[in-house]
N, C-alpha and C positions, 0 to 999 in steps of 0.2 A: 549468599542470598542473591534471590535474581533480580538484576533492575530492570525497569519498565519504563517504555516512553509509550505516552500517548497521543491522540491527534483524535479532534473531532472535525470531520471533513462536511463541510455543507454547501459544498459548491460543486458546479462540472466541472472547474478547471482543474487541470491539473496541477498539483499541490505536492512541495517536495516532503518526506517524509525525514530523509536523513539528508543533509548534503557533506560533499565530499568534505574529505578532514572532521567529520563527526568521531570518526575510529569505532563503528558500532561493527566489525567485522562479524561479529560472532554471535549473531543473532542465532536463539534455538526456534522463536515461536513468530510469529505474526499472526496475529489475528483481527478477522473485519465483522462487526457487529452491523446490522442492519437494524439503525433504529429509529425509520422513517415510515414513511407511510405507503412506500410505491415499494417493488423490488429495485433492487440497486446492480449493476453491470460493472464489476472494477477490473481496471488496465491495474498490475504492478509492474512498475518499468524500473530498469539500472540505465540511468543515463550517465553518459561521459560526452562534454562538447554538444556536437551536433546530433552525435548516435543514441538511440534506443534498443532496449532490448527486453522482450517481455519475458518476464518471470509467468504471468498470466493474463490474457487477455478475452476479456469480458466475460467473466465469471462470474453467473449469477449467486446472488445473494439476500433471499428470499426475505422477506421483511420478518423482522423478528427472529431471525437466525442467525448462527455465529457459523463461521468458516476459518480453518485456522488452516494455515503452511506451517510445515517443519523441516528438520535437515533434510528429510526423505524427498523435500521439492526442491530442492539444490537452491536453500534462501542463502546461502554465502557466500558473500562476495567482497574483496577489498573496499574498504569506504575511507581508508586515508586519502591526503590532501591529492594526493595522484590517482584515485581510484574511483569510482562510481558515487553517484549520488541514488538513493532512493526513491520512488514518485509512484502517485496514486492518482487515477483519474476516474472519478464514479460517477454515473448519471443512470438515467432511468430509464436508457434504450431507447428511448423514442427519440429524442430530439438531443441536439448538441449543446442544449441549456436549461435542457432538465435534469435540476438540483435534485440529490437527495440526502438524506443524514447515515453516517456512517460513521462508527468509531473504531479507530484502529489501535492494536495496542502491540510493541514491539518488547520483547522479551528477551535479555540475555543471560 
């Protein structure tokens, strides 16, 4: 049976989704639900230290519409104690503090 983590994201900052030593390697599905009021613009990042690395960035996400990644967007990557953490940063394009709602749901 698959399990599921979720996150309801309502801020611009960026917001970790898994951090390292989760052991979530093996993620099939991520998915970003727009279910605010504005369109939504998401960064997914794999951070380690100081580095980022975008899996996607600013990928709109129309209000009221679901957007999902799969293996085919190369979402795998080590998330043990030594490996990457996950991050999500969404706002609403126009401004560096324009919130919007978004729910994300990680599936393995």
């Amino acid at each position: 049976m698959a399990t599921t983590l979720q996150h309801n994201i309502t801020t611009a900052l960026t917001q970790d989704l898994l951090t390292a030593g989760n052991n979530v390697s093996s993620a099939k599905y991520i998915s970003f639900s727009n279910v605010g009021d504005v369109n939504a613009y998401v960064d997914i990042i794999l951070n380690k230290g100081d580095e980022n690395y975008y899996l996607v960035k600013e990928m709109l996400v129309a209000v009221g519409k679901l957007t999902t990644l799969n293996k085919d967007d190369n979402i795998g990557f080590d998330n043990s104690i030594n490996g990457f953490s996950l991050r999500i940063q969404a706002d609403d394009g126009q401004s560096t503090s324009g919130a919007v709602s978004v729910d994300v749901i990680i599936t393995r």
